[in-house]
C-alpha positions in Angstrom: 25.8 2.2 3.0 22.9 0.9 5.0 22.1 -2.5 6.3 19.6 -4.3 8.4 20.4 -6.2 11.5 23.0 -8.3 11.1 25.1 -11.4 11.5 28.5 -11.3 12.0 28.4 -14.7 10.4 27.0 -12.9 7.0 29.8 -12.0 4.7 29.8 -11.1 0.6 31.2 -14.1 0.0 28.3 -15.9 1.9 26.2 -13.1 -0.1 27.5 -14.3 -3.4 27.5 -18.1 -2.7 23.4 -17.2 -1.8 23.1 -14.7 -4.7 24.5 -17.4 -7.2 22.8 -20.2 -6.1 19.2 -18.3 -6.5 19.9 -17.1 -9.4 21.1 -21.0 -10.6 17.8 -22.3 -9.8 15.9 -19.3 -11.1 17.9 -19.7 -14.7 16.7 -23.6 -14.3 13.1 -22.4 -14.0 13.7 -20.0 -17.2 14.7 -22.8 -19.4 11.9 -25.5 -19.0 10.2 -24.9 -21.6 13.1 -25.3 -24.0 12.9 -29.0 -23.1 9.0 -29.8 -21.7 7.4 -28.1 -25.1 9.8 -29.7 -27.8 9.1 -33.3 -25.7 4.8 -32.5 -25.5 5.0 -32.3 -30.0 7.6 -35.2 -29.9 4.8 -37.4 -27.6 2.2 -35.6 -29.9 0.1 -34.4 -27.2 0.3 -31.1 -28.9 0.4 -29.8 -32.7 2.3 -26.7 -32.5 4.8 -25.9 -36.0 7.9 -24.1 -35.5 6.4 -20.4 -34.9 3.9 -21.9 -31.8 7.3 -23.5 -30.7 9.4 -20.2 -31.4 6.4 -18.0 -29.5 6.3 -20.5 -26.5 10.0 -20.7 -26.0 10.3 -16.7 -26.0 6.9 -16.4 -23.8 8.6 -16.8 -20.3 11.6 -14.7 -21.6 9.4 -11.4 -22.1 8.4 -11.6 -18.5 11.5 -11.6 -17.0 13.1 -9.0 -19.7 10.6 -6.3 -19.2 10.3 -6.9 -15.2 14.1 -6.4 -14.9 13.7 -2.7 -14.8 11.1 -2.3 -12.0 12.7 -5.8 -9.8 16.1 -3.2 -10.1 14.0 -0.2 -8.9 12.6 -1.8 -6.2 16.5 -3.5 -5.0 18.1 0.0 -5.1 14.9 1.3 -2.9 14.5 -2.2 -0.4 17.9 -3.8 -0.9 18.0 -7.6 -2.5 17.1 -10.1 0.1 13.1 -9.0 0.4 12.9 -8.9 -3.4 15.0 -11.5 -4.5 12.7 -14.1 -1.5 10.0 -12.1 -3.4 10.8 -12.9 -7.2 11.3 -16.6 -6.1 8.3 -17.2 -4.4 6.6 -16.0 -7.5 8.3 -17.6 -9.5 7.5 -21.1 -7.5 3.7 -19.7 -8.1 4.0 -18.9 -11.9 6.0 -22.7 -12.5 3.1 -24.4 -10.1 0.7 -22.9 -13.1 2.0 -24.8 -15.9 1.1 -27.9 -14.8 -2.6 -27.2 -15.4 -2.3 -25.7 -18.7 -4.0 -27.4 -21.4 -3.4 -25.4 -24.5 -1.8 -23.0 -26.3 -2.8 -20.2 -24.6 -2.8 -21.8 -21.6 1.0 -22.4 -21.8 1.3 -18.8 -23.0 -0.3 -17.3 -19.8 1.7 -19.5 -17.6 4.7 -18.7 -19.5 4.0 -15.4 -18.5 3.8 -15.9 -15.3 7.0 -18.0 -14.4 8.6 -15.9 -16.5 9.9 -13.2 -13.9 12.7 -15.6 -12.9 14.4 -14.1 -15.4 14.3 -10.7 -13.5 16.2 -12.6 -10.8 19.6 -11.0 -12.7 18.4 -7.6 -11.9 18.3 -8.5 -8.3 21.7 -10.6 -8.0 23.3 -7.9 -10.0 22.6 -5.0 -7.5 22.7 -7.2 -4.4 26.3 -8.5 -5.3 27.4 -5.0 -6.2 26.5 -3.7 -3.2 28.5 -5.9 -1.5 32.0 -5.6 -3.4 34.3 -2.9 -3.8 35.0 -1.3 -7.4 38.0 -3.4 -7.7 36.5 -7.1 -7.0 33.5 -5.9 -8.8 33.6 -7.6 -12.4 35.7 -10.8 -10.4 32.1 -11.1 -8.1 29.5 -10.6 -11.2 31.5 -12.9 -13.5 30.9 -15.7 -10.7 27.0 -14.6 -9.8 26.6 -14.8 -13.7 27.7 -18.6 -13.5 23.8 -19.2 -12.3 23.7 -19.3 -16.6 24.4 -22.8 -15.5 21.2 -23.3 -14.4 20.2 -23.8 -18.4 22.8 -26.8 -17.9 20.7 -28.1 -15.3 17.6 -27.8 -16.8 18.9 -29.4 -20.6 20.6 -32.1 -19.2 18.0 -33.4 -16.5 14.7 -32.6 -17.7 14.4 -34.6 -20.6 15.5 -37.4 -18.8 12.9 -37.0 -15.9 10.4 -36.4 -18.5 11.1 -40.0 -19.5 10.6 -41.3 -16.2 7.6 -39.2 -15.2 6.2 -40.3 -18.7 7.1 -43.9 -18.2 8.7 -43.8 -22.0 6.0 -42.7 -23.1 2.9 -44.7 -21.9 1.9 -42.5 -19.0 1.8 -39.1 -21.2 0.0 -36.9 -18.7 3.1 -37.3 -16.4 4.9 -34.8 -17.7 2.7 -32.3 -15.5 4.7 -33.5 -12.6 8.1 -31.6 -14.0 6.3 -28.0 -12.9 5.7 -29.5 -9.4 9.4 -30.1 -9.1 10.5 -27.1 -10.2 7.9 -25.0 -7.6 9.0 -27.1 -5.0 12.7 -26.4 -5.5 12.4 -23.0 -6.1 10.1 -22.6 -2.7 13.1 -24.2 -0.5 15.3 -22.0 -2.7 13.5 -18.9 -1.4 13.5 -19.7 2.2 17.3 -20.8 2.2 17.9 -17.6 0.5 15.9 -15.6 3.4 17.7 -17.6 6.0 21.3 -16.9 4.6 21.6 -13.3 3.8 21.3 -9.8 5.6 20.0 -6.6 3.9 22.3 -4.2 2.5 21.1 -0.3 0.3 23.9 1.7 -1.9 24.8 4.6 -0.6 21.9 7.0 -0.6 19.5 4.6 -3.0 16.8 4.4 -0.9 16.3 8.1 -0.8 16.0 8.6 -4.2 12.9 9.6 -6.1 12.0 7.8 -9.1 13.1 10.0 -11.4 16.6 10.4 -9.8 16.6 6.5 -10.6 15.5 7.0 -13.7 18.0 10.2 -14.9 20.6 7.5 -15.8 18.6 6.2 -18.9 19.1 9.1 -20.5 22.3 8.2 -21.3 23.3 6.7 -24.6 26.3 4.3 -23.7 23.7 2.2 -20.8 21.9 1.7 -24.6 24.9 0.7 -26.1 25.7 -1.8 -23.2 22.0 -3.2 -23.8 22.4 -4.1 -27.9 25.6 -5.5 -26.7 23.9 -7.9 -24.5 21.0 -8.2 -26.5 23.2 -10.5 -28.5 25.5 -12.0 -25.8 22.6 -12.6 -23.2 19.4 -12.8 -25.2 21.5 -14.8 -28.2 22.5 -17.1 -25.5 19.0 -17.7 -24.1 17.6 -17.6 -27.1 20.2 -21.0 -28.2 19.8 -22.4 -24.8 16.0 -23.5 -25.7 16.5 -23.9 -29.5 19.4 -25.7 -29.7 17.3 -29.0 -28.6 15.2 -28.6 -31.3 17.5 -27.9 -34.2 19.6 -31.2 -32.8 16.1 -33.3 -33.3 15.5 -31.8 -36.4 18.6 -31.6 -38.4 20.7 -34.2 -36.9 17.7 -37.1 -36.1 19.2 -37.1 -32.5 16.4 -38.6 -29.3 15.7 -35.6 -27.1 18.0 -36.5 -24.2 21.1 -36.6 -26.6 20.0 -33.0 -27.4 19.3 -31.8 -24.3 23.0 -33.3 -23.4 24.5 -31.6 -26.6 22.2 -28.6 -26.1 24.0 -28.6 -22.2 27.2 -28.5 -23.6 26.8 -25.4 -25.2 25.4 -23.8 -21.9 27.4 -24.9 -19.8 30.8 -23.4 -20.6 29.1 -20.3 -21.1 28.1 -20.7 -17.5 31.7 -21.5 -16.1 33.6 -19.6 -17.9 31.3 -16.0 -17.1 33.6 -15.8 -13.8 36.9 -15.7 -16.2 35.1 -12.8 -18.3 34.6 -10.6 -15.3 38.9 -11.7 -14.0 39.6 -10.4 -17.7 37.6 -7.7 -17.7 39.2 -6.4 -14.2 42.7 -6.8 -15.8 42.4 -6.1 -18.9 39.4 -3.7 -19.6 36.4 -4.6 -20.7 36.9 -2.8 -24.1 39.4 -5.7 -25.4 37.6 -8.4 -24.4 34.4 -7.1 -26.2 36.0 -6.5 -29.3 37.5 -10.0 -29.2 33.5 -11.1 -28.0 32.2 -9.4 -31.1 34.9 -10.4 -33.2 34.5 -14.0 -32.2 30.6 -14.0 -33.1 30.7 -12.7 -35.9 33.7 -15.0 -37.2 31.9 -18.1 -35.4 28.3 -17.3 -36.5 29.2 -16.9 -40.1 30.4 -20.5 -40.3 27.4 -21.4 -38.6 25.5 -20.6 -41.6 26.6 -23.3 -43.6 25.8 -27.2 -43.4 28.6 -28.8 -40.7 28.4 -32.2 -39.8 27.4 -33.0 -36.0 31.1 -32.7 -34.3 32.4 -29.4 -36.3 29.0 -27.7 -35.5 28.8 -29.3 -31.7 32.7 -27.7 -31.5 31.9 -24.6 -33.0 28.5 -23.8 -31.4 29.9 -24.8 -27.5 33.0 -22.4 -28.3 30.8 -19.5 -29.0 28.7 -20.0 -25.8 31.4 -20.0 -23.9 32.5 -16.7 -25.8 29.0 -15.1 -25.0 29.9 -16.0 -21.1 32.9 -13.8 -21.0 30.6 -10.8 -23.3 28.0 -11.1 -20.7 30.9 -10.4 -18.1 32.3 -7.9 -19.5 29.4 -5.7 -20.3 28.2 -5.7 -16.7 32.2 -4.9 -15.7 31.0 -1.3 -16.1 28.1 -0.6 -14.9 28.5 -0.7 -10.7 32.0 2.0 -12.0 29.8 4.2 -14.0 26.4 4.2 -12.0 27.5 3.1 -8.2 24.4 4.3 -7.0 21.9 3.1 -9.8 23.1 -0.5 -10.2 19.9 -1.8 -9.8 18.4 0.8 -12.2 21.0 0.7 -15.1 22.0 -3.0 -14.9 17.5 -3.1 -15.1 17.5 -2.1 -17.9 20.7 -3.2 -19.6 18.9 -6.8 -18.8 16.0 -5.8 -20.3 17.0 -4.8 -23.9 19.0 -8.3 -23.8 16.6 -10.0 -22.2 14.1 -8.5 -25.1 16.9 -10.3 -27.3 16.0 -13.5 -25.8 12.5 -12.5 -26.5 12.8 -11.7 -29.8 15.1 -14.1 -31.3 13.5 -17.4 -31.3 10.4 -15.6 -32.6 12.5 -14.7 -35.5 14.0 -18.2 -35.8 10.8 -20.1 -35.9 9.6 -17.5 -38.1 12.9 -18.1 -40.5 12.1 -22.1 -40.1 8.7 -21.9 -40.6 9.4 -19.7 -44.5 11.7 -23.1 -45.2 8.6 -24.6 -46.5 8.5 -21.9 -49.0 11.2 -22.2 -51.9 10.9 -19.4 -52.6 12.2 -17.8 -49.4 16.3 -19.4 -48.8 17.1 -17.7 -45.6 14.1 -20.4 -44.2 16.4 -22.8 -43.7 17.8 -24.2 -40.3 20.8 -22.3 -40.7 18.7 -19.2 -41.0 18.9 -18.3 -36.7 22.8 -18.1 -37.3 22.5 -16.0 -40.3 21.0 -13.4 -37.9 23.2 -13.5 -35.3 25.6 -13.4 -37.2 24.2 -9.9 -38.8 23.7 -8.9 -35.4 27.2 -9.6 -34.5 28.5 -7.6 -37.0 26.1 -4.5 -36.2 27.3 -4.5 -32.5 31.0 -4.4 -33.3 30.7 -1.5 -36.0 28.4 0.7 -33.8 31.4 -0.2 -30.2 33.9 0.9 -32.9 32.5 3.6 -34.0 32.0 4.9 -30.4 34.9 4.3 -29.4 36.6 6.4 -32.0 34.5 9.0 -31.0 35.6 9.1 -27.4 39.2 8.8 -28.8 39.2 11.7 -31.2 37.3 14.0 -27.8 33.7 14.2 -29.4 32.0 12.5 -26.9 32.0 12.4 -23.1 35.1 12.0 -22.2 35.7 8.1 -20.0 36.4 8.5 -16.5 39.8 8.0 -15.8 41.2 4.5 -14.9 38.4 3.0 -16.7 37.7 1.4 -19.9 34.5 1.2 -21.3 33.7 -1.0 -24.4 
């Protein structure tokens, strides 16, 4: 391995504490909208049904799902404290744009731009590898993954600074104060991270061409790690921002109650990530997926049904907390499989689940909006679980499937001492 200059005071546990925290604020970042759009149509300041709200909310996830591959290039070739400083510093920019946007497109572009905080895990992911050996691995990317907390953050104090930057309600316009907040944060984030951390490459990264980097996407199981994470990750985000809504609008709760409810179902996620990488080093990451999978598919189903407020509040916080220990366990693998291409492969495994982030509130504002049709059922609030719950149930059939394959010798054999779900 290569490093820069260092400081004898610089150790991976000082890397992780640095890695974690950036990523925490950059997760915070990721989340506003879920809370600032659903308060701007409460105030009605804006007009937008539930497909502008389902477009908006996905907006700054496609940013930071398609940047994940190039931001994990770019850490295998420069190592992660110039490009995780970088991706903050932009994101500061992107998040100081919002508060001059004045429409729909206008929240769109800025969207857009602040967006690449989510390519922040891409960085951490590769820069905490780097640092660990195989053994402590999954333990130290289960703990960096607890910046999911961030969505805590975001749900449980931005509604209630929206309050008091709006005055309740009679200063509206203050709500473009939140953005400045957030840029401001994220810019001392970004120079604390500088200050804290030395530069370190893997192995021979940086002198790889880009189609050395590259060679490992040809294979299918980094494919099969991205649909399971599409669900676990991109479900997750996905929830993180709707859930506020779907609290307001099926339950008649005020938009800090959500945002606390809403927290609650981030938050364990968040916490208990570090657990999912302890079990996957013990146990294999194999077992805990199936009982991942199993678990959301179980847990979505009754989802689909009416619940009253505590049942559904119970049964939607277990299941984050169950995506926390999937998202661990995926990313148990890669820095085994690909030591040299973390960067690379955990890129673009955070990609397709980003993507999932992406894609799914589209398709839930898209199943809310066909509720005003009678003629369509699956429009109904429940309709976002009735996906994932499909979803669930088509990532557990394809790892079992796979699995049987590698069992009965018909497909690359698994390296020995590992387990791969």
């Amino acid at each position: 391995m290569t490093t820069s200059s260092s400081s004898a005071a610089v150790t991976p546990r000082r890397i992780l504490v640095a890695n974690t925290v950036a990523f925490t604020m950059c997760f915070a970042v990721w989340m506003m909208y879920g809370a600032l759009i659903k308060s701007l149509v409460e105030s009605g300041q804006y007009d937008w049904d539930g497909s502008d709200i389902g477009l908006l909310l996905a907006t700054p996830i496609l940013t930071g799902s398609l940047l994940r591959l190039p931001v994990g290039v770019l850490t295998d070739r420069f190592g992660g404290r110039p490009v995780f400083t970088g991706v903050l510093l932009v994101t500061a920019a992107g998040v100081l744009s919002v508060s001059q946007a004045d429409s729909l497109a206008g929240f769109l572009a800025a969207g857009l731009f602040f967006g690449i905080a989510g390519a922040s895990f891409a960085v951490g992911v590769a820069f905490t590898s780097v640092w660990f050996d195989k053994k402590k691995q999954g333990t130290a990317l289960g703990v960096f993954g607890m910046g999911n907390a961030g969505a805590s953050v975001t749900l449980l104090g931005a509604p209630s600074l929206l309050g008091w930057l709006t005055d309740g309600g009679a200063n509206p316009e203050g709500w473009r104060t939140l953005p400045l907040v957030y840029a401001a944060l994220t810019t001392l984030t970004a120079l604390g991270f500088w200050l804290s951390t030395e530069n370190k490459l893997a192995g021979e990264s940086a002198k790889k061409t880009i189609g050395e980097r590259l060679s490992a996407l040809k294979r299918l199981q980094v494919w099969r790690f991205g649909m399971y994470y599409f669900l676990v990750f991109g479900g997750f985000v996905a929830l993180s921002g709707w859930l506020v809504s779907y609290y307001v609008d099926v339950y008649g709760l005020s938009l800090p109650t959500a945002g606390t409810l809403a927290a609650l179902f981030a938050l364990p996620s968040a916490i208990i990530r570090a657990a999912g990488g302890v079990l996957s080093d013990k146990y294999g990451a194999r077992a805990v997926m199936y009982a991942v999978l199993g678990s959301c598919v179980f847990g979505f189903t009754a989802l689909c049904v009416p619940l009253g407020l505590l049942p559904f509040a119970i049964v939607v916080t277990a299941l984050g907390a169950v995506m926390g220990i999937g998202m661990a366990a995926v990313y148990k693998h890669i820095p085994s499989y690909f030591p040299d291409e973390v960067g690379v492969v955990g890129g673009i495994v955070g990609v397709v689940g980003g993507l999932g982030g992406f894609v799914c509130p589209i398709v839930f504002g898209a199943m809310l909006s066909a509720s005003k049709s009678p003629s369509l059922p699956v429009g109904n609030p429940q309709g976002c679980f009735l996906f994932l719950a499909v979803l669930s149930g088509v990532a557990l059939t394809w790892m079992h499937f796979a699995i049987r394959r590698m069992e009965l010798g018909r497909a690359t054999p698994v390296p020995k001492g590992i387990a791969i779900p």
